[in-house]
C-alpha positions as CSV (number, residue, x, y, z in Angstrom):
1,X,294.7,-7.2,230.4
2,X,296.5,-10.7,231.2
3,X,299.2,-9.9,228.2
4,X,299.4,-6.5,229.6
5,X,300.2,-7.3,233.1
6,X,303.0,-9.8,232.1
7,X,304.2,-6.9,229.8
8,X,304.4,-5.2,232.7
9,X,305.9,-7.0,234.9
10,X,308.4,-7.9,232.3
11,X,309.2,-4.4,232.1
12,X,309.8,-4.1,235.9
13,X,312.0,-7.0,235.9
14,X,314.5,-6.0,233.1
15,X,316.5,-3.0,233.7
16,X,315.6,0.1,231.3
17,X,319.7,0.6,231.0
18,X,321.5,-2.9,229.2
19,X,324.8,-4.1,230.8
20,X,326.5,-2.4,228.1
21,X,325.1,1.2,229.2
22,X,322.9,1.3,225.9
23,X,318.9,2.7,227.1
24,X,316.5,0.3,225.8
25,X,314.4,2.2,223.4
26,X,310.3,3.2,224.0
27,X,309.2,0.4,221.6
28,X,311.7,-2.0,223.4
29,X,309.3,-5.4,223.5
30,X,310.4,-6.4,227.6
31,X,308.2,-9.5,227.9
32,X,310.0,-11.3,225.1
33,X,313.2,-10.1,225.7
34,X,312.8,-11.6,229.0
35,X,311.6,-15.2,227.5
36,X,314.7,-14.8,225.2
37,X,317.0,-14.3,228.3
38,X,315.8,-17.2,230.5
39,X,317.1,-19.6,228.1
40,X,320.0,-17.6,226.8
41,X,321.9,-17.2,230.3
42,X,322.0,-21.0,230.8
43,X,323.3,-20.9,227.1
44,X,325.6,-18.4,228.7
45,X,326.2,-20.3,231.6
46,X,327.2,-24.2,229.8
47,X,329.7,-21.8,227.4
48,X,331.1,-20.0,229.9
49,X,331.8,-23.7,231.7
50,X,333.5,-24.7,228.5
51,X,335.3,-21.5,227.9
52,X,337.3,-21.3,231.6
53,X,338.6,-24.8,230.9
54,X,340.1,-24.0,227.7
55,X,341.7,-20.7,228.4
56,X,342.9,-22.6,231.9
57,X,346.4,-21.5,232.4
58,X,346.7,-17.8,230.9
59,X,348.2,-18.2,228.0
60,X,347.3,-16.5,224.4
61,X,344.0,-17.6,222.5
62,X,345.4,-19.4,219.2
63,X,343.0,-20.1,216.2
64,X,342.0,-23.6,215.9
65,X,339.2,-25.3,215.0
66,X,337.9,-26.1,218.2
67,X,338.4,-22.3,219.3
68,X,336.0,-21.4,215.6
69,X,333.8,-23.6,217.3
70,X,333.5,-22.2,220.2
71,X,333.5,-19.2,218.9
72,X,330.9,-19.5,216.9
73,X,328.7,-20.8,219.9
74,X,329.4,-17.9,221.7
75,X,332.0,-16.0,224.0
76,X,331.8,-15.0,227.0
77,X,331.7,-11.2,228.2
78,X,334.1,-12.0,230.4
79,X,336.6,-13.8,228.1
80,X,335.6,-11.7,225.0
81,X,338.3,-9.3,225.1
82,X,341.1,-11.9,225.8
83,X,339.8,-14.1,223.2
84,X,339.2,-11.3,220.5
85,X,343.1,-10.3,221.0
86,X,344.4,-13.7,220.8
87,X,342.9,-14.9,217.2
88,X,343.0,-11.3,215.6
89,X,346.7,-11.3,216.0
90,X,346.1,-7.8,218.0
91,X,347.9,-9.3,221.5
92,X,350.9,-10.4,219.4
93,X,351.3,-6.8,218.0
94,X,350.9,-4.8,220.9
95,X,353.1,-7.5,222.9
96,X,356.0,-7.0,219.9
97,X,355.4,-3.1,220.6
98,X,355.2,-2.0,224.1
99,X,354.5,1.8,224.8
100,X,353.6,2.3,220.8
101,X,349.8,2.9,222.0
102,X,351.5,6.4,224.6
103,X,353.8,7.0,221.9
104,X,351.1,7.9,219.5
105,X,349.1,10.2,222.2
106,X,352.3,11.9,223.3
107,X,353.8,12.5,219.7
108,X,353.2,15.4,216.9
109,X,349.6,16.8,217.1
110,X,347.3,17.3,214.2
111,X,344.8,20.4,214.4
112,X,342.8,18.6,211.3
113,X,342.7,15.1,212.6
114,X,341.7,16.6,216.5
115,X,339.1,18.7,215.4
116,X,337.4,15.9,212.8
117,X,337.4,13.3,216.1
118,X,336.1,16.2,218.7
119,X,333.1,16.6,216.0
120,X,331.7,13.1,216.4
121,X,332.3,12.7,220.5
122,X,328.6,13.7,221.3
123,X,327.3,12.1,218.2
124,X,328.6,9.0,219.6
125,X,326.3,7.0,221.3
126,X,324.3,9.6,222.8
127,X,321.8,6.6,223.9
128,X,324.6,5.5,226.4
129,X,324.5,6.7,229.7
130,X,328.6,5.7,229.9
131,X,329.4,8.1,227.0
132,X,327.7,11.6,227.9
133,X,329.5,13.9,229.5
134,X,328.1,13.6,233.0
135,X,329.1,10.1,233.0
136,X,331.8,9.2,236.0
137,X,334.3,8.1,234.3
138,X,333.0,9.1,231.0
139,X,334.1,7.5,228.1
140,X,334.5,10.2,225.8
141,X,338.0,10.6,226.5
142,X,339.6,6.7,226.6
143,X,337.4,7.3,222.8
144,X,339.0,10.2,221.8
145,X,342.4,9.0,222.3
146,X,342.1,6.1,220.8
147,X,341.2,7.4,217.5
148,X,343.9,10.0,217.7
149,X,346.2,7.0,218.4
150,X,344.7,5.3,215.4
151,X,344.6,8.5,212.9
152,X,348.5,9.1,213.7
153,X,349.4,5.0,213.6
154,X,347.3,5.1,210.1
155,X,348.1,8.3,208.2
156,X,346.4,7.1,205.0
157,X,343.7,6.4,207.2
158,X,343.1,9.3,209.8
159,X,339.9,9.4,210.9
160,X,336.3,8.4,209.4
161,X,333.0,8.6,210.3
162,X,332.1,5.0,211.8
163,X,335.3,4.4,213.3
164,X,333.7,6.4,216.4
165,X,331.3,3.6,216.5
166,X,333.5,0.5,216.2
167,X,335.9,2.4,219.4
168,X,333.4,2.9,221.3
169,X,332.2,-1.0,221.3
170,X,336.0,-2.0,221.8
171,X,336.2,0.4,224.3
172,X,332.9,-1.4,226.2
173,X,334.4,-4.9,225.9
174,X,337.9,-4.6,227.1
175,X,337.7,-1.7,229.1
176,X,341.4,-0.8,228.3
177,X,342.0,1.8,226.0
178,X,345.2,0.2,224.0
179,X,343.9,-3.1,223.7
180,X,340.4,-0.7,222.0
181,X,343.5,0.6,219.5
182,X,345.2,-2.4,218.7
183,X,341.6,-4.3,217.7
184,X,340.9,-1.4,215.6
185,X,344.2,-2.3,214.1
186,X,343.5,-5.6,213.8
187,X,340.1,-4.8,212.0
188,X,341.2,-1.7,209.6
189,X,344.8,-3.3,209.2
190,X,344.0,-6.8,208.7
191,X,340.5,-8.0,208.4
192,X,338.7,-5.7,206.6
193,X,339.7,-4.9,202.9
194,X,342.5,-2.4,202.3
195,X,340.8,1.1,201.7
196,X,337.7,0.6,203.7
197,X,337.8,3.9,205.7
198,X,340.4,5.6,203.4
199,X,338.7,9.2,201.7
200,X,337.7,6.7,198.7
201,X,336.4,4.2,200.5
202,X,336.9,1.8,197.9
203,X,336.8,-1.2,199.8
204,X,334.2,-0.7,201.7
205,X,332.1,0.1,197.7
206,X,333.6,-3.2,196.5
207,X,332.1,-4.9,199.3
208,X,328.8,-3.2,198.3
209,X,329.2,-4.4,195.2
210,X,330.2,-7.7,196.4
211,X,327.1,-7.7,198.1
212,X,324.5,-6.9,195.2
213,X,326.8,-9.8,193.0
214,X,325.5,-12.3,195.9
215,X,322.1,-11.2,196.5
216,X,321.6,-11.3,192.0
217,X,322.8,-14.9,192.6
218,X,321.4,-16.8,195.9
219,X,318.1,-14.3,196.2
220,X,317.5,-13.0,192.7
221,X,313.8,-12.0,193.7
222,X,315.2,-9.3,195.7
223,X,317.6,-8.2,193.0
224,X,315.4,-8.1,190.8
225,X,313.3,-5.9,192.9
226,X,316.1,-3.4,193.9
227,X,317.2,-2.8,190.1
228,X,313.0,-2.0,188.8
229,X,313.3,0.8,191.6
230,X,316.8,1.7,190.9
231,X,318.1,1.6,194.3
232,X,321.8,0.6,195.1
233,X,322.8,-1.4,197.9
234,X,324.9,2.4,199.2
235,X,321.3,3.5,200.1
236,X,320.6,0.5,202.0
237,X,323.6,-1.2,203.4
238,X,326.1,1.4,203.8
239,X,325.6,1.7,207.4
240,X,326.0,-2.3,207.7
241,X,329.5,-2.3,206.1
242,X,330.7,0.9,207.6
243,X,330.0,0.6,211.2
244,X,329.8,-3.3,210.9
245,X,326.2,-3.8,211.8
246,X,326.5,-1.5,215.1
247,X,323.4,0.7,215.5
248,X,322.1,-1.6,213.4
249,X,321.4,-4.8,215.1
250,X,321.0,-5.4,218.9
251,X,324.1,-4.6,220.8
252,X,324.3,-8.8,222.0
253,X,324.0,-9.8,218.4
254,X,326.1,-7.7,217.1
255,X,329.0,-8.9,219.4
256,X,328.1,-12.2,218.7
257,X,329.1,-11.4,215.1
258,X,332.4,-9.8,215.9
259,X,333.5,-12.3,217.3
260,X,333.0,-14.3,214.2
261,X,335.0,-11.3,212.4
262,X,337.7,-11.3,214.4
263,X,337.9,-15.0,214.1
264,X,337.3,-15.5,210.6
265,X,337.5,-12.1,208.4
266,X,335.2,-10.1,206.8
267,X,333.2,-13.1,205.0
268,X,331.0,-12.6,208.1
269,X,329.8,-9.2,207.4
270,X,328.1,-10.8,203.9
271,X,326.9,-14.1,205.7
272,X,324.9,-11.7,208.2
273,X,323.4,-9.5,205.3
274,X,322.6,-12.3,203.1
275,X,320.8,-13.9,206.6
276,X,318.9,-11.0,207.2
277,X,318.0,-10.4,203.4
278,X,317.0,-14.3,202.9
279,X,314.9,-14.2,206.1
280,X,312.9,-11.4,205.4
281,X,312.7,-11.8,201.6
282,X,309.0,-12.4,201.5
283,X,308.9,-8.8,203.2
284,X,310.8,-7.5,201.1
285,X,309.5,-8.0,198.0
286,X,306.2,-6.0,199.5
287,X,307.4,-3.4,198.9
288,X,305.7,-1.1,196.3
289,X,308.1,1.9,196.0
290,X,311.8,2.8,197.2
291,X,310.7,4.8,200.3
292,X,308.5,1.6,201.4
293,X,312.1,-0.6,199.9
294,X,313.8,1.4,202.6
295,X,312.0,0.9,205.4
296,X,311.8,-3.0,204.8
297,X,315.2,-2.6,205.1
298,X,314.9,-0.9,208.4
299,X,312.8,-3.2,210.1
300,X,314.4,-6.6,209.1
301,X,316.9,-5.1,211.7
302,X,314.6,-5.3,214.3
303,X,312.4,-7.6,216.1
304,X,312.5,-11.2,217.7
305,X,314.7,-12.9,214.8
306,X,317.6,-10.4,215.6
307,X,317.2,-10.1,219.0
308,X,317.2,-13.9,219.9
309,X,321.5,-13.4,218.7
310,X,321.9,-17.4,219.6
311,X,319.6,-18.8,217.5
312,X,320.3,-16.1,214.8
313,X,324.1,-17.1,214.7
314,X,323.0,-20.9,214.5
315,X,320.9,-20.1,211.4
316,X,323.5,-18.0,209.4
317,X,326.2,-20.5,208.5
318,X,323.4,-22.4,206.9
319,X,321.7,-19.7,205.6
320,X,324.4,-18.1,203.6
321,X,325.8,-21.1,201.7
């Protein structure tokens, strides 16, 4: 009864909505969410200290080696954006290009690329109160345009399913809709490998690849395991590469790991996978049959390990050598 009070309570305390307009799901666990938080925001608080006295002065983020360390410690909400522009290169562009971002939405329409990107609006976070349609403003529109911005900037590119995703977490951070296009730019133009979202995808299957090459050498176990079953790392994974761990790990942790990815390239996106894979490997290798495989794979998304995103981007660096 004790445990269940505090749960409680835990449960009053801690809004049902997150600051990023996601609901918390039924199962959320509130009472160690909450024990996570209390030491987290004065985590939040020292960085944030250190973080106003470097960007003192309002000029441009530059990479450096005490910014990657920083970085890696965390960001800031409220100096993600600024600092996500500055190493990406995305501030330089759009300063180099002024008005490119209106251009695109004012230009030649494409029936095709408009109907593919008014498909996936209400598919798009429909666990966000700041995305449905009700919402005032609603963010189905700055969403909209800035993928038909992106589809027209990127003709070999258009539009594909899990860019929806990435926008919409660009659009939450910076709250501007061409700063949202021009870090999409950054990521599909720069950081991840050429043909990631292109109609072959072939990229984004070499990085699969990549993946099952790394797992064969640092957790052969698990290899070992996938191959007797015969299941590829498409069945398992795909949704890790292709929407770069959104909707798949906690909304915090997963912009604790973009800001690695903006910072330091697509590297990251194996360093997490090979984290969560090494840390639940004992799991893992429960698993009796490929339905069973794939829900392992399910639930080393969830839980305390992935939720706690300060301590889990501490452990990856180490874990991933």
């Amino acid at each position: 009864m004790e445990a269940a009070g505090r749960a409680q309570a835990a449960r009053d305390r801690v809004p049902r909505i997150d600051p990023y307009g996601f609901e918390r799901p039924e199962d959320f666990d509130y009472a160690a969410y909450e024990e996570f938080l209390s030491t987290y925001l004065v985590i939040l608080t020292r960085r944030a200290i250190k973080w106003s006295k470097l960007l003192k002065g309002g000029g441009g983020v530059q990479r450096s080696m005490t910014v990657k360390r920083y970085i890696r410690k965390g960001v800031p909400l409220e100096h993600r954006a600024r600092v996500w522009m500055g190493v990406s290169g995305a501030q330089a562009r759009m300063d180099r290009n002024p008005g490119y971002y209106q251009r695109l939405l004012q230009g030649e329409r494409s029936a095709s690329l408009e109907e593919a990107i008014r498909t996936d609006m209400n598919r798009t976070f429909p666990d966000n109160v700041r995305f449905r349609k009700d919402a005032e403003p609603c963010l189905q529109g700055p969403l909209y345009n800035v993928l038909l911005a992106y589809g027209h900037h990127n003709h070999g590119v258009g539009y594909c399913q899990g860019m929806n995703f990435i926008a919409g977490y660009l659009i939450l951070v910076t709250k501007s809709e061409e700063e949202a296009f021009w870090l999409l730019d950054a990521l599909v133009g720069r950081i991840l490998p050429a043909d990631y979202y292109s109609p072959s995808m072939l990229g984004l299957k070499t990085d699969q690849e990549v993946l099952g090459e790394l797992v064969r050498t640092k957790l052969p176990a698990v290899a070992a395991l996938m191959h007797s079953h015969g299941v590829l790392w498409t069945l398992v994974a795909s949704r890790w590469f292709i929407c770069l761990f959104v909707d798949v790990l906690p909304v915090e942790t997963v912009l604790r790991v973009w800001d690695c990815l903006f910072s330091e390239g697509s590297k990251i996106i194996f360093r997490v996978a090979l984290t969560l894979l090494k840390h639940h490997q004992a799991s893992i290798l429960e698993a009796t049959s490929v339905p069973d495989l794939c829900e392992k794979f399910k639930e080393i998304t969830r839980g305390r390990f992935v939720t706690e995103c300060h301590s889990f981007m501490q452990v990856w660096p180490l874990t991933a050598r």
